[in-house]
C-alpha positions as CSV (number, residue, x, y, z in Angstrom):
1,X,0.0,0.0,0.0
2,X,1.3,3.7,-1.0
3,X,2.1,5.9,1.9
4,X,0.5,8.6,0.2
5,X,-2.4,8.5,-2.3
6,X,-5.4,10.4,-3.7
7,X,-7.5,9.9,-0.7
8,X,-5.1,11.2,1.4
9,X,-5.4,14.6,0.8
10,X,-7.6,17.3,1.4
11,X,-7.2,20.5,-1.3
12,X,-8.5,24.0,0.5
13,X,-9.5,23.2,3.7
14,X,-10.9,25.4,5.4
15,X,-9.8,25.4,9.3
16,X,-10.1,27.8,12.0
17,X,-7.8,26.3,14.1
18,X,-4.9,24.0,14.9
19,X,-6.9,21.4,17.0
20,X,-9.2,21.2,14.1
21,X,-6.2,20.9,11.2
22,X,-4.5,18.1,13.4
23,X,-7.6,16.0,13.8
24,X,-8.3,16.6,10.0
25,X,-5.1,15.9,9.3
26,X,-5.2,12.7,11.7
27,X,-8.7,11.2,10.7
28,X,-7.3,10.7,7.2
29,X,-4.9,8.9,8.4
30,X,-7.5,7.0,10.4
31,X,-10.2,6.2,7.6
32,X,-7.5,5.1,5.1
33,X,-6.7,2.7,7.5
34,X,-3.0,3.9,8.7
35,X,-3.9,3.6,12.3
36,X,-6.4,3.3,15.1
37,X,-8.5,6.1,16.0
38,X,-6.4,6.0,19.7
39,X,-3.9,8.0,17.3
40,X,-5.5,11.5,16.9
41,X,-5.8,11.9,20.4
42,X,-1.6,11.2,20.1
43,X,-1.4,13.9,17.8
44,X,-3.1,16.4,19.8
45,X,-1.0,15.4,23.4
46,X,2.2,15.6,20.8
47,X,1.3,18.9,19.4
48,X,0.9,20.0,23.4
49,X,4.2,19.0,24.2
50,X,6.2,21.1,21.3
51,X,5.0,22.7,17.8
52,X,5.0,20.6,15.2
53,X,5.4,24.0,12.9
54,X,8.2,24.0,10.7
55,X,8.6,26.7,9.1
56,X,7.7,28.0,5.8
57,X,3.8,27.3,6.3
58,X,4.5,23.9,7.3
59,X,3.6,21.4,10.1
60,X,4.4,18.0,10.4
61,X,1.3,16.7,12.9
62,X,2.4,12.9,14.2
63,X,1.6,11.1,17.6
64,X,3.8,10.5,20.7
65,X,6.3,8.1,21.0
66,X,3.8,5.9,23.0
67,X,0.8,6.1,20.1
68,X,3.2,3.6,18.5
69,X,1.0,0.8,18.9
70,X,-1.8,2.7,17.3
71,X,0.3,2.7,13.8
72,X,-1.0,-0.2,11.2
73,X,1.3,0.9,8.7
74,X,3.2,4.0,7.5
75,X,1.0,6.5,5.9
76,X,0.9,10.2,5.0
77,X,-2.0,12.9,4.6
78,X,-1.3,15.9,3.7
79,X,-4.2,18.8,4.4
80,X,-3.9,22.1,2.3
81,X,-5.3,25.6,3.9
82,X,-4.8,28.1,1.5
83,X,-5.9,30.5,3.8
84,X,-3.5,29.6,6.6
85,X,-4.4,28.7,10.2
86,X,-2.5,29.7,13.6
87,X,-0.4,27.5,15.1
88,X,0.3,30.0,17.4
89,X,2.7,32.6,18.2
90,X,2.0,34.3,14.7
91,X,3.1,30.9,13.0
92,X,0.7,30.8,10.3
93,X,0.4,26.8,8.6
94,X,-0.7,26.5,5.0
95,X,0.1,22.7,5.1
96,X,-0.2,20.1,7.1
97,X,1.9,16.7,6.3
98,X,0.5,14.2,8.8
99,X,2.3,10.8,9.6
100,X,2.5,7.6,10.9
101,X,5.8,5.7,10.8
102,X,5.7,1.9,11.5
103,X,8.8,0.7,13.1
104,X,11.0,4.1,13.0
105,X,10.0,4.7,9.4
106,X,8.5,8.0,10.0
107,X,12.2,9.7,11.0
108,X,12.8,8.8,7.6
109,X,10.0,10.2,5.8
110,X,10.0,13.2,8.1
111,X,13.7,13.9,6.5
112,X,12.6,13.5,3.0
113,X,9.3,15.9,3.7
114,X,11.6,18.1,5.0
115,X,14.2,18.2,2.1
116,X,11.1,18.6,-0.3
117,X,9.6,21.5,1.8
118,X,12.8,23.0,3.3
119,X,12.9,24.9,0.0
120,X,9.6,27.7,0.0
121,X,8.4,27.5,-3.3
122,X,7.7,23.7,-3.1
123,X,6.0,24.4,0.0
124,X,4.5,27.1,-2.2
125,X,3.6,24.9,-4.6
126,X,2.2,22.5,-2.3
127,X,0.0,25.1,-1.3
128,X,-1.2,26.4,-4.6
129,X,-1.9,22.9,-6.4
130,X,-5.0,22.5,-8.0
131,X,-4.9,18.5,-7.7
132,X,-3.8,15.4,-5.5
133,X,-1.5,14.5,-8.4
134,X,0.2,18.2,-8.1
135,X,0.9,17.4,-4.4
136,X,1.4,13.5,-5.5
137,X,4.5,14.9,-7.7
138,X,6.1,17.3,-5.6
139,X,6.0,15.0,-2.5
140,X,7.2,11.8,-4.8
141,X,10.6,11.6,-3.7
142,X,8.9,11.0,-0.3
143,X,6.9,8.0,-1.6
């Protein structure tokens, strides 16, 4: 199974705020069948304990080190709000790359997301594309 397919991703979403964009970003993850629903609450306690904001309109939503358990298999979602929604402290998010790594795969995929987005206009990009193929493309050298 692909970490990252069509029904991963959600093209101008419209959040108001962060709790909202992680469990969006997490129930995808849930209904394509990456993990148990026990994971979005993981997200949420993760995102407590330090930003998952990277920079350049990013954030990289995952569970805690204990949600383990709750991963089936690795997966991505990746939520797109064109509009941008705090994550506090004036960090403004335009996407969110949510993941689940089975067995230590996700420090992995985290590096190659953030090779592909440390530069601004794929994030940019990322932001402005009109399809799930777009973000498919730019994202591939994750997949």
């Amino acid at each position: 199974m692909s970490i990252l397919k069509k029904e991963n991703i959600i093209l101008n979403s419209n959040v108001s705020e962060k709790t909202e964009a992680i469990k969006l970003a997490g129930q995808i993850l849930v209904d394509q069948g990456y993990v148990s629903a026990d994971y979005i609450p993981a997200m949420l306690q993760r995102e407590e304990l330090s930003s998952t904001y990277m920079g350049n309109f990013l954030a990289i939503p995952h569970g805690t080190d204990e949600a383990k358990a709750a991963v089936l298999q690795s997966g991505l979602s990746v939520v797109q709000v064109p509009n941008g929604v705090d994550f506090g402290d004036g960090n403004i998010v335009k996407l969110l790359v949510g993941i689940a790594g089975k067995d230590g795969e996700h420090l992995e995929i985290l590096s190659q997301i953030a090779i592909v987005c440390s530069e601004e206009e794929n994030v940019e990009k990322l932001v402005q594309a009109k399809s799930e193929e777009e973000i498919i493309s730019i994202l591939s050298e994750v997949n």
